[in-house]
C-alpha positions as CSV (number, residue, x, y, z in Angstrom):
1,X,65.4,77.7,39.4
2,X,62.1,76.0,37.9
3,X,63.1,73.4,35.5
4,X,61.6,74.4,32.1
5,X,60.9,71.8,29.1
6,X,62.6,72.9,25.8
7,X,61.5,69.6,23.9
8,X,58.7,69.8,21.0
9,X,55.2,68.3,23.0
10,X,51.0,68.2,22.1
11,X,48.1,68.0,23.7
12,X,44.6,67.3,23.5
13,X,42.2,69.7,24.3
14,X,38.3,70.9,23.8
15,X,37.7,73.4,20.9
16,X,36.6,76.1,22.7
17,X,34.0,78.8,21.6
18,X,36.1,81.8,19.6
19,X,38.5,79.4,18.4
20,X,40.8,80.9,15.7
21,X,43.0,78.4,14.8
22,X,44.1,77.0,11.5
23,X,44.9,73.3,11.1
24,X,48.3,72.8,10.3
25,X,47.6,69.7,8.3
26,X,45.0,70.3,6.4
27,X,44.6,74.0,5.9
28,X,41.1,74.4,7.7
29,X,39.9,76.4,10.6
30,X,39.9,74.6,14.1
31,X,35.7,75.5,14.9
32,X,33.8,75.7,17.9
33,X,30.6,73.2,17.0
34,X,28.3,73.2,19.7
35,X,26.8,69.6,19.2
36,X,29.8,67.7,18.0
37,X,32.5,68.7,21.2
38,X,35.3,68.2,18.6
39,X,38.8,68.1,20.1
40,X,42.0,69.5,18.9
41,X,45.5,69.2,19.2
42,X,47.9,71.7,20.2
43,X,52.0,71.9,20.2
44,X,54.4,73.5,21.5
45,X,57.1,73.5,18.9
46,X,60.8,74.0,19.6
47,X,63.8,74.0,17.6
48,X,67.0,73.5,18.8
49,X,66.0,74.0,22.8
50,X,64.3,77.4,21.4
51,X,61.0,77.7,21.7
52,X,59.7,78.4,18.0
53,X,56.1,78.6,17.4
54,X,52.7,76.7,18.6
55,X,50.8,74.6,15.6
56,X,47.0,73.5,16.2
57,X,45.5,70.4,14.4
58,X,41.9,68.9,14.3
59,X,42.6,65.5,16.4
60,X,42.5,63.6,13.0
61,X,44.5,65.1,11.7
62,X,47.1,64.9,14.1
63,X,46.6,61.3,13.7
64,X,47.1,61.5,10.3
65,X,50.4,63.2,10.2
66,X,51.9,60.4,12.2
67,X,52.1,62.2,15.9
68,X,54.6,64.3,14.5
69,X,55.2,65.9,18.2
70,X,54.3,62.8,20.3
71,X,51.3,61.2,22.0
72,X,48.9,63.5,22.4
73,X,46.3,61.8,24.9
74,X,47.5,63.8,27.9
């Protein structure tokens, strides 16, 4: 059996083109911007070992809520 992780966890990636996302912290859309290359951060969210729900953030803001699912420079 494959061992699965059940613990909250975030990552950086690239905003990609098409991106729909909403920002979590602060409320605004997580947009493709061709010049800038603007990251993002995503997390896997999980309550009590249950998988739960996945929460995007610009990587500022991420910053700005204190890491609230861990480092996120992987």
């Amino acid at each position: 059996m494959a061992h699965v992780m059940s613990i909250s966890r975030a990552v950086t990636r690239m905003i990609e083109p098409g991106n729909s996302a909403i920002c979590v912290q602060c409320g605004a859309p997580v947009k493709f911007v061709a010049r800038a290359q603007g990251k993002q951060v995503i997390a896997n969210v999980y309550i009590d070992g249950n998988w739960a729900r996945v929460e995007h953030f610009h990587a500022d803001c991420y910053q700005d809520a204190g890491q609230p699912y861990g480092d996120a420079s992987n």
